[in-house]
C-alpha positions as CSV (number, residue, x, y, z in Angstrom):
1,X,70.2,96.6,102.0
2,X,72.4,96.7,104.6
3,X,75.1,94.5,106.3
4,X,74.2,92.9,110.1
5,X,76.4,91.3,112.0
6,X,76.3,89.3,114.9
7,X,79.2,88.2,117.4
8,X,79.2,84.9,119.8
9,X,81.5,84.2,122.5
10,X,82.1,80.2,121.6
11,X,83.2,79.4,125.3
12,X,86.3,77.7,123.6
13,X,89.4,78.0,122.9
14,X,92.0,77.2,119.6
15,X,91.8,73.6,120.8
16,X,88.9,73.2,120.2
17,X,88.2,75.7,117.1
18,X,91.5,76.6,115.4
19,X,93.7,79.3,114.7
20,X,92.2,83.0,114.5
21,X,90.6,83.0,110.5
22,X,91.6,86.5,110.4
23,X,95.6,86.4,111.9
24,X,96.2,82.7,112.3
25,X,97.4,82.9,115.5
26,X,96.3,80.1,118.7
27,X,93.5,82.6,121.0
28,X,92.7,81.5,124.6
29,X,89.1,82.6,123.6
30,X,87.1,81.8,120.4
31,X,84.3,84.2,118.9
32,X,82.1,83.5,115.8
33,X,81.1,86.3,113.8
34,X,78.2,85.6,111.2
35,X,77.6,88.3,108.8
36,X,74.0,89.0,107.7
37,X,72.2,91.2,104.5
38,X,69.2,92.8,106.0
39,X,66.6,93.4,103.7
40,X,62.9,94.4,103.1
41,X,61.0,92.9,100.6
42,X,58.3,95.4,98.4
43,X,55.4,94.0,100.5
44,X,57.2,95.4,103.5
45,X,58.2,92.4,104.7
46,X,61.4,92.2,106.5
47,X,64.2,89.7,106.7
48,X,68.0,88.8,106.7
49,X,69.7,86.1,104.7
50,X,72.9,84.4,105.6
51,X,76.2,85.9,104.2
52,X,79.3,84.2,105.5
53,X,81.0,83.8,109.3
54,X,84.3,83.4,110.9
55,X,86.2,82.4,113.7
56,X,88.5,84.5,115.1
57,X,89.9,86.8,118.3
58,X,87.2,89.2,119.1
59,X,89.5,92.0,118.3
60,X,90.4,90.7,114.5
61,X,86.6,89.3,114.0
62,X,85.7,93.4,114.9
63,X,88.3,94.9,112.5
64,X,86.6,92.7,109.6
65,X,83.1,94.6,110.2
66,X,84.9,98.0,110.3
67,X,86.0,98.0,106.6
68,X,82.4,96.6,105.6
């Protein structure tokens, strides 16, 4: 299994979303990262199940998928 992420521009700002999840700070622009665990099941079958997300900079949201 393997870890599958996925980044969204939000098209919003802190006022509307909050601080950054990952450094707290106010960000003009607002990304959502949703973290995924790939899998394939023994019929072959293949899927992803939800893991987690966040809300963040695009920069700090990246740096979270780096250590994975």
């Amino acid at each position: 299994m393997k870890t599958v992420y996925r980044l969204t521009a939000t098209k919003g700002s802190s006022e509307k979303y909050g601080a950054c999840e990952c450094c707290g700070r106010m960000a003009d622009s607002i990304y959502h990262l949703t973290r995924y665990r790939a899998y394939t099941t023994n019929a072959g079958k293949q899927g992803m199940s939800y893991l987690s997300d966040a809300f963040g900079h695009k920069n700090c949201l990246a740096k979270t998928t780096e250590a994975a």
